[in-house]
C-alpha positions as CSV (number, residue, x, y, z in Angstrom):
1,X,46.1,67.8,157.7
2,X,48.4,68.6,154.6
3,X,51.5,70.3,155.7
4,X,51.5,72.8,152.7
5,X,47.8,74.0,153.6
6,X,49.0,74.8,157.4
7,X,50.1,77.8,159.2
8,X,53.2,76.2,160.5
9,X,55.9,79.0,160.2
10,X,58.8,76.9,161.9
11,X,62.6,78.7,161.8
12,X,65.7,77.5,161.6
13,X,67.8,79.4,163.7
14,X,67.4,80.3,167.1
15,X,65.9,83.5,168.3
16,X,68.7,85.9,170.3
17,X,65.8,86.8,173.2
18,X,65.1,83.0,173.8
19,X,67.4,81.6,176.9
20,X,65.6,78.0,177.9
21,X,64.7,75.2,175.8
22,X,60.8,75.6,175.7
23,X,61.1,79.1,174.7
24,X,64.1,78.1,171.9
25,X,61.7,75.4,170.7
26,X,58.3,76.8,171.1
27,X,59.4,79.7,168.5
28,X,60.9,77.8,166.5
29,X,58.4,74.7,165.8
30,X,56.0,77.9,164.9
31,X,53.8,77.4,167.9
32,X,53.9,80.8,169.1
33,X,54.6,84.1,168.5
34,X,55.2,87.0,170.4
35,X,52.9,90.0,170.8
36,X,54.1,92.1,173.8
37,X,56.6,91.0,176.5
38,X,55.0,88.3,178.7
39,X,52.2,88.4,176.2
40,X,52.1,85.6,173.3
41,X,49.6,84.8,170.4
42,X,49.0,80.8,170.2
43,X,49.4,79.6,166.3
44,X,48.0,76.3,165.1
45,X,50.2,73.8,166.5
46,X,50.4,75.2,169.7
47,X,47.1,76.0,170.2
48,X,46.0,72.0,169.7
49,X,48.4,71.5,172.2
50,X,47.1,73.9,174.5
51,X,43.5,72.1,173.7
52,X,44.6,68.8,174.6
53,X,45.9,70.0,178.0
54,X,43.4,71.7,178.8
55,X,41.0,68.6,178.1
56,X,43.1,66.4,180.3
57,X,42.9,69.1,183.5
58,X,38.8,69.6,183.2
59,X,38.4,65.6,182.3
60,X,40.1,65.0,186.1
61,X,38.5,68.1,187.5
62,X,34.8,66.8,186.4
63,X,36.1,63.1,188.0
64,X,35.8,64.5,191.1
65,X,32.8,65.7,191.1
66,X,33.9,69.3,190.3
67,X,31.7,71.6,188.1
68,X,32.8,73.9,185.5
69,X,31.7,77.5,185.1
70,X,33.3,80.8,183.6
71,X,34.0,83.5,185.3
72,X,35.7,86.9,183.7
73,X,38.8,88.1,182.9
74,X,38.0,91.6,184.6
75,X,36.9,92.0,187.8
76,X,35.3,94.8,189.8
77,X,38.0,96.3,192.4
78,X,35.7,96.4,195.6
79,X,35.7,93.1,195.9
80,X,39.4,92.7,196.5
81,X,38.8,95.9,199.0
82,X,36.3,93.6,200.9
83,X,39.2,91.2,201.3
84,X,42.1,93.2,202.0
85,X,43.9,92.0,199.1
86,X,43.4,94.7,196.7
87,X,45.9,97.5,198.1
88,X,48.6,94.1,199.2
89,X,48.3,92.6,196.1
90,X,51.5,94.9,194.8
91,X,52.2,95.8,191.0
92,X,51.6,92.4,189.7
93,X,47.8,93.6,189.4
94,X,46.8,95.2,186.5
95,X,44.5,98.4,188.0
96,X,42.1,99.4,185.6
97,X,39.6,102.4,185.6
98,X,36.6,101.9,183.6
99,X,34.6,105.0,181.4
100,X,32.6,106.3,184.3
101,X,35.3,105.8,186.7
102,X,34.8,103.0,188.5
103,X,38.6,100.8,189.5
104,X,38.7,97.3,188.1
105,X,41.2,94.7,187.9
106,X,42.5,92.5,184.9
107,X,42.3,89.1,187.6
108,X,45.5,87.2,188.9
109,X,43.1,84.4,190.2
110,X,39.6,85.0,191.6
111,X,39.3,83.7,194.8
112,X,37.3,86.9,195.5
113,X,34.6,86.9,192.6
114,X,33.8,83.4,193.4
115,X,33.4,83.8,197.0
116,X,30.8,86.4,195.9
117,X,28.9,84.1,193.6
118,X,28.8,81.8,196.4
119,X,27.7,84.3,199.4
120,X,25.0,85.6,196.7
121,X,23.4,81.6,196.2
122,X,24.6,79.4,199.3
123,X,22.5,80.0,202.4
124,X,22.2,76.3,203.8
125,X,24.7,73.6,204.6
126,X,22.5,71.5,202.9
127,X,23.8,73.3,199.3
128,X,27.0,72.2,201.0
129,X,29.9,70.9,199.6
130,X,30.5,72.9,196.2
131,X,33.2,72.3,194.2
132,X,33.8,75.3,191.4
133,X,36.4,75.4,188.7
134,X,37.4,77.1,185.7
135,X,39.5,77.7,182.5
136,X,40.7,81.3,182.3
137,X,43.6,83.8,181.0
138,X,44.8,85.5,184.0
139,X,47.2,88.8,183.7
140,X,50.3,89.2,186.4
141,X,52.2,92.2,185.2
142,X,55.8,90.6,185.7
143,X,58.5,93.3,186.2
144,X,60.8,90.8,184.2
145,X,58.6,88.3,182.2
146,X,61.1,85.5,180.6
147,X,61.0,82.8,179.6
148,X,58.7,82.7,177.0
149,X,55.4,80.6,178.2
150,X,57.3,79.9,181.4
151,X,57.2,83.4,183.5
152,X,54.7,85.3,181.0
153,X,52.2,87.9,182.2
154,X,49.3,86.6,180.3
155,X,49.1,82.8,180.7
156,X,45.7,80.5,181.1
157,X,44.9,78.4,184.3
158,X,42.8,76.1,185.7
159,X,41.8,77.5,189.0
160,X,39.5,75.6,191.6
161,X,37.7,76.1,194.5
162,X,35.8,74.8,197.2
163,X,33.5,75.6,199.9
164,X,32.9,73.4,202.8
165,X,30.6,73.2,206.3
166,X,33.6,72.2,208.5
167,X,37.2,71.5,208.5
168,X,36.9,68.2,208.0
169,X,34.5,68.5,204.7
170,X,37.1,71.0,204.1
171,X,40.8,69.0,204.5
172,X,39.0,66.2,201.9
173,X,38.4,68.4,199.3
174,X,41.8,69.2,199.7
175,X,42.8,65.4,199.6
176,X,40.8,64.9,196.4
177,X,42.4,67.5,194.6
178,X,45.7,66.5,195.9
179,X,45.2,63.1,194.1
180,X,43.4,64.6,191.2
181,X,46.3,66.4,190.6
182,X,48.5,63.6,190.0
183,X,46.6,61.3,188.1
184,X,46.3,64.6,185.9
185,X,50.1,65.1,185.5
186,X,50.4,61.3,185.2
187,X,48.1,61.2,182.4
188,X,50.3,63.9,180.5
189,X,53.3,61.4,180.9
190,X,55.0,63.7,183.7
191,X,55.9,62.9,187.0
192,X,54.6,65.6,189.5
193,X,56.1,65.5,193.3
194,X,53.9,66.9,195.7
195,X,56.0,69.5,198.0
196,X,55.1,71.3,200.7
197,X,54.6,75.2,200.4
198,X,54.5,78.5,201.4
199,X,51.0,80.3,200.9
200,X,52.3,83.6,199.7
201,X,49.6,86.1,198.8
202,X,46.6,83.7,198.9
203,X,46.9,83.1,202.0
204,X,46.1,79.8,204.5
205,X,48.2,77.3,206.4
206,X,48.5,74.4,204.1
207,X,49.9,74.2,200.7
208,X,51.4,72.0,198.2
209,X,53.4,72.6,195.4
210,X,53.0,69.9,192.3
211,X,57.0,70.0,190.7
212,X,57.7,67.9,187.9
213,X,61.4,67.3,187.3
214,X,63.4,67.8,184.1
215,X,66.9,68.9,184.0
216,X,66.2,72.5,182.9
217,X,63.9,72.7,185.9
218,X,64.4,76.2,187.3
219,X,65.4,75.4,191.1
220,X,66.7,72.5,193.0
221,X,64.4,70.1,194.4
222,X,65.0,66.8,196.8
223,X,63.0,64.0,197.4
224,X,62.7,60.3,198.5
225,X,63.5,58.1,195.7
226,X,60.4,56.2,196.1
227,X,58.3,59.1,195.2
228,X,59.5,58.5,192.1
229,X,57.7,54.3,191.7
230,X,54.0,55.4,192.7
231,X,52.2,55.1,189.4
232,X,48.6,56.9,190.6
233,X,47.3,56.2,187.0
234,X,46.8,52.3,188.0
235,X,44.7,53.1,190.6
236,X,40.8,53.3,190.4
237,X,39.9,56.5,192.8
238,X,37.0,56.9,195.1
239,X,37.0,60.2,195.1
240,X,34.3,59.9,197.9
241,X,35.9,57.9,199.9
242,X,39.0,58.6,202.7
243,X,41.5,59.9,200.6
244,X,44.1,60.3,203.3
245,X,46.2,57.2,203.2
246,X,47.3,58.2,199.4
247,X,47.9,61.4,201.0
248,X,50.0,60.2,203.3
249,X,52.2,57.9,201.0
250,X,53.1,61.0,199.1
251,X,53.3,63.5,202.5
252,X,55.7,60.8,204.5
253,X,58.3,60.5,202.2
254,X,60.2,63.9,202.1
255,X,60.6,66.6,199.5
256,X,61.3,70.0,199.4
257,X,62.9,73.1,197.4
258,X,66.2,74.2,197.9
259,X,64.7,77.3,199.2
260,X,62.5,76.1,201.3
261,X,65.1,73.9,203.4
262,X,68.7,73.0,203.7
263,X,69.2,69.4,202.1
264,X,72.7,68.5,204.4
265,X,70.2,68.3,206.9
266,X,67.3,66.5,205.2
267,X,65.5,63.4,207.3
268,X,66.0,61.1,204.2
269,X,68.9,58.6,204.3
270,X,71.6,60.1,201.7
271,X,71.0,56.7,199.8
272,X,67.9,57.3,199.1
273,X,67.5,61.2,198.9
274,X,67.0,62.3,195.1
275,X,68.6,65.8,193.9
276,X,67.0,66.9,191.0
277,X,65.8,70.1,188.9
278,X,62.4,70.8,188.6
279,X,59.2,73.1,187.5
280,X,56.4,74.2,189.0
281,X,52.9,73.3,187.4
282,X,50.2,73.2,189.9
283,X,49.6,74.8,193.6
284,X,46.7,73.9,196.0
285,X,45.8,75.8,199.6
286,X,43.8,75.3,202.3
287,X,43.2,78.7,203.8
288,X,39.5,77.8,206.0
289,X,37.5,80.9,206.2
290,X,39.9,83.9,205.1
291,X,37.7,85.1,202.6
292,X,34.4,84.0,203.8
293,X,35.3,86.0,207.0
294,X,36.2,89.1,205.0
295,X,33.4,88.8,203.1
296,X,30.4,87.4,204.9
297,X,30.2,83.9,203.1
298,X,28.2,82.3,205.4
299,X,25.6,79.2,205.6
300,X,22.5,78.7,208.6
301,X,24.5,75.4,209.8
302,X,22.6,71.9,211.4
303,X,22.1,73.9,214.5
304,X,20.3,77.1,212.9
305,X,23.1,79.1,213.7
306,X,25.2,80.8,211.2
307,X,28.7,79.4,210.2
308,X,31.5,80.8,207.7
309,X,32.1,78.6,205.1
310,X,35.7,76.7,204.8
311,X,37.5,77.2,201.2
312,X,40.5,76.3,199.2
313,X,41.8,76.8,196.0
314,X,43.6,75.2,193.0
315,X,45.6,76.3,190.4
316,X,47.6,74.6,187.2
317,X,49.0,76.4,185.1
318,X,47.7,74.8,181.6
319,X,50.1,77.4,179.4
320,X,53.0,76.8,181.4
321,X,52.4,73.3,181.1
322,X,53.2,73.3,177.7
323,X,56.6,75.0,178.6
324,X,57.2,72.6,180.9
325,X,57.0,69.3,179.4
326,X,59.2,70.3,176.6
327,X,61.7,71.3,179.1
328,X,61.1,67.9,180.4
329,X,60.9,66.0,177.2
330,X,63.7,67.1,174.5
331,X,66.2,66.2,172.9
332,X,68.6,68.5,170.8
333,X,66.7,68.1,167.6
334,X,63.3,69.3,169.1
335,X,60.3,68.6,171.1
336,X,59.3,64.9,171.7
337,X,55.3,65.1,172.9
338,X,54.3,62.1,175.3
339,X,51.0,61.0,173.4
340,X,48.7,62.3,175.6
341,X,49.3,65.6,174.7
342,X,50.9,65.7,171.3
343,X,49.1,68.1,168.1
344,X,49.5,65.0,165.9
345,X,49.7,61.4,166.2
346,X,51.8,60.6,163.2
347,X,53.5,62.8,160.3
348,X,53.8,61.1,157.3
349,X,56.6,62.3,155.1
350,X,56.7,61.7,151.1
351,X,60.1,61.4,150.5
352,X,59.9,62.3,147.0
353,X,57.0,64.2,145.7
354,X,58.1,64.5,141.8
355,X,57.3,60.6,141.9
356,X,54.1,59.5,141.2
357,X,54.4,56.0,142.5
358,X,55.6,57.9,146.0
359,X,52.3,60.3,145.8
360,X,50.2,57.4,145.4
361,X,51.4,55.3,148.4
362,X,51.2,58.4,150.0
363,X,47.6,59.6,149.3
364,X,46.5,56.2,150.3
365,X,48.3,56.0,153.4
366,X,46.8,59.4,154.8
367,X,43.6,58.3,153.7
368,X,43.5,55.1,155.8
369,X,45.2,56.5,158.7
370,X,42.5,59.4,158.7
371,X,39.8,56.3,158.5
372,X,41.2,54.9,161.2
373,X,40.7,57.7,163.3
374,X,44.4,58.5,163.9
375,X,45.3,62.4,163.5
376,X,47.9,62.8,160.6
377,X,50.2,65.8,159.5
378,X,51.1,65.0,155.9
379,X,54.3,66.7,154.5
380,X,53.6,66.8,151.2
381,X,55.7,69.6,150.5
382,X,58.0,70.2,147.4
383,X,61.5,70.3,149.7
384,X,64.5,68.0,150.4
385,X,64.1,64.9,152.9
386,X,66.4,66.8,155.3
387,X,64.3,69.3,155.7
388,X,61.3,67.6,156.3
389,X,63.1,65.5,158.5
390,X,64.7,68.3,160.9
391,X,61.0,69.9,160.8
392,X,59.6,66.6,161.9
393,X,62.3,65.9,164.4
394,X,61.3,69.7,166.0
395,X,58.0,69.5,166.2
396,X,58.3,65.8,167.5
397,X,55.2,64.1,166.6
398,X,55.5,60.8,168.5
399,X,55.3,58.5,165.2
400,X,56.9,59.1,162.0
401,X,55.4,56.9,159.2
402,X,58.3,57.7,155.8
403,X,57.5,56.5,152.5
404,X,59.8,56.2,149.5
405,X,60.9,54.9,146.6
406,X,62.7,52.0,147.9
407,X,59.9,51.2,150.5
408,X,57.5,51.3,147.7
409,X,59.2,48.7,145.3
410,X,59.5,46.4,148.9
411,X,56.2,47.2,149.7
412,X,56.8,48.6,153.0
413,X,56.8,51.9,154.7
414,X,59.4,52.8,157.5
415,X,57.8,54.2,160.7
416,X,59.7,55.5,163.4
417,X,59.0,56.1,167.3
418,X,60.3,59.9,167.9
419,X,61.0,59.4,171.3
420,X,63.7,56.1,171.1
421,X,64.3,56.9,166.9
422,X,63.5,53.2,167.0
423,X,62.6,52.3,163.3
424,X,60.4,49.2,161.6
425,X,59.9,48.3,158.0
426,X,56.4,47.2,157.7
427,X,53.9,47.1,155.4
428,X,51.1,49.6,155.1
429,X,48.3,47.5,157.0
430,X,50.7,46.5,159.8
431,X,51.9,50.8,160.5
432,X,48.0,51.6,160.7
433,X,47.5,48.4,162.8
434,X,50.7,49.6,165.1
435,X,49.9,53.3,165.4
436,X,46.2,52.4,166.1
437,X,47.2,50.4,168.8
């Protein structure tokens, strides 16, 4: 992609409203804008980002088994009367009341639409276990959204859930999405600690929290050191095997919020207890049959009698994931994406566009690094090398390939790593070669 043909409308100075480093940077590297508070319009740039998360979450999800469908953004009210949770839900909900009358909602998650769709087409335990996820915007009407991406209203989440014949069926689902969810987070270069968790509105006895730590993290959080040297993307997962013993590696070694539990008196050894910041990015419940109870879900069981199905659900927040790994992974000249997730692979800067030799080496290196597959932003813009620097440096592409006119006459491009600002001279054939690798 040429750089002077895309809608990247990146700012110089800070914004006044913007108070964390995600926000500060998301504005300025012209990856969002704001419509309403809470509420944000996702531009180019932030958008592929968005994409590539989003790919990562439903590539893990469908590992397990999970299947994807779409459910809607609005949702009929008298289903969250059937559970109890319409009139306890609070302001949050967006109440909506429809041309002839009838009360809807703008959904906050949809454990009660799904456990409809599921009452309406499960009747045996032979249709049992399911496994249903999907991709959706959800609305929470904040009464102080901040933040930017971080604590908006309107934000888009995965959100998962399963039905089960038995508490046992039930507690492995669980387990598989418990791993799931950090070989997802792994794969986005983050580490995520599991922690345990109150259910708040959804309800259930058993929850975990998925934190991953960065120094702007919005509350304290302390763990075991080791949780920090378990690398759950080397493993090769069964997902339909006992998941419990990776379970219970994560579960024995302590963590916990600083509200959630006074760290002076923490089980850990001080030697090996961990104080840290960190952000919330994914939450996971076991709540057995609260819903199918409320609302009838039930299956004829082995025995011909009828049983209520066991459920769960599973959120990540795929917007405020994009928040949160550039609160993770900054530096004070901008964003630095891990790969997994980055918009672009490489920008390729021209140092000096009035020079024909420079626009030459130039056009041919985007050509080749496009026919190798590798996805280019090409500054090819008529400005000074300091600005396209700074620009690259916010946006933080993980590889910078720079070409000049010394480079040229030594036949040799300079590419740098954003992350380390670790730089090689090599020649054309040997960058392609490097950032193919």
């Amino acid at each position: 992609m040429r750089l002077s043909r895309y809608f990247l409308p990146t700012l110089k100075e800070t914004p006044s409203d913007a108070q964390i480093v995600s926000h500060r940077y998301m504005l300025r590297a012209g990856m969002v804008r704001q419509a309403s508070a809470g509420i944000y319009s996702w531009l180019p740039l932030g958008l592929r980002v968005l994409r590539r998360i989003e790919q990562i979450v439903r590539e893990e999800q469908d590992a397990t088994g999970a299947r994807e469908i779409l459910m809607p953004t609005i949702q009929p009210a008298d289903l969250w009367r059937e559970s109890g949770r319409y009139d306890d839900y609070g302001k949050e909900m967006l109440r909506i009341t429809d041309r002839h009358d009838r009360d809807m909602l703008y959904g906050p998650t949809n454990e009660e639409l799904i456990t409809d769709i599921v009452r309406r087409e499960i009747k045996s335990y032979r249709d049992l276990p399911q496994n249903l996820y999907h991709i959706q915007w959800k609305f929470r009407d904040e009464v102080r959204p901040r933040f930017g991406v971080m604590r908006g209203r309107e934000f888009l989440m995965k959100d998962n859930y399963s039905f089960d014949l038995n508490y046992e069926g039930a507690r492995h689902s669980y387990n598989k999405m418990f791993v799931s969810y950090l070989r997802t987070f792994a794969r986005m270069g983050l580490k995520a600690i599991p922690m345990r968790a109150e259910t708040g509105p959804i309800g259930g006895d058993l929850s975990h929290e998925f934190i991953i730590l960065a120094d702007t993290g919005e509350s304290a959080v302390y763990c075991h050191k080791d949780l920090l040297g378990f690398d759950i993307t080397d493993q090769d997962i069964d997902f339909d095997a006992d998941l419990q013993p990776i379970v219970d590696h994560w579960t024995s070694l302590y963590a916990a919020a600083d509200e959630m539990h006074d760290p002076d008196s923490c089980p850990v050894a001080k030697e090996d207890l961990l104080e840290a910041r960190g952000i919330e990015v994914g939450h996971i419940f076991y709540f057995g049959t609260k819903y199918s109870d409320a609302m009838n879900a039930k299956v004829t069981g082995p025995d011909g009698n009828e049983v209520a199905v066991e459920m769960g659900s599973y959120g990540i927040g795929v917007s405020r994931l994009v928040g949160g790994i550039i609160e993770a992974s900054h530096d004070d000249r901008g964003i630095i994406w891990p790969d997994a997730v980055a918009p672009f692979h490489v920008g390729l800067i021209n140092l000096r566009v009035s020079d024909d030799a420079c626009n030459a080496a130039c056009e041919d290196m985007y050509a080749k690094l496009m026919a190798a597959g590798i996805e280019v932003l090409y500054d090819e813009r008529d400005a000074s090398a300091g600005a396209k620097f700074a620009d690259m440096d916010l946006i933080g592409l993980p590889w910078q390939v720079i070409v000049g006119p010394k480079g040229i006459g030594a036949g040799t491009v300079e590419v740098k790593r954003r992350a380390t600002g670790e730089t090689e001279n090599l020649s054309p054939e040997q960058a392609i070669a490097k950032l193919a690798g």
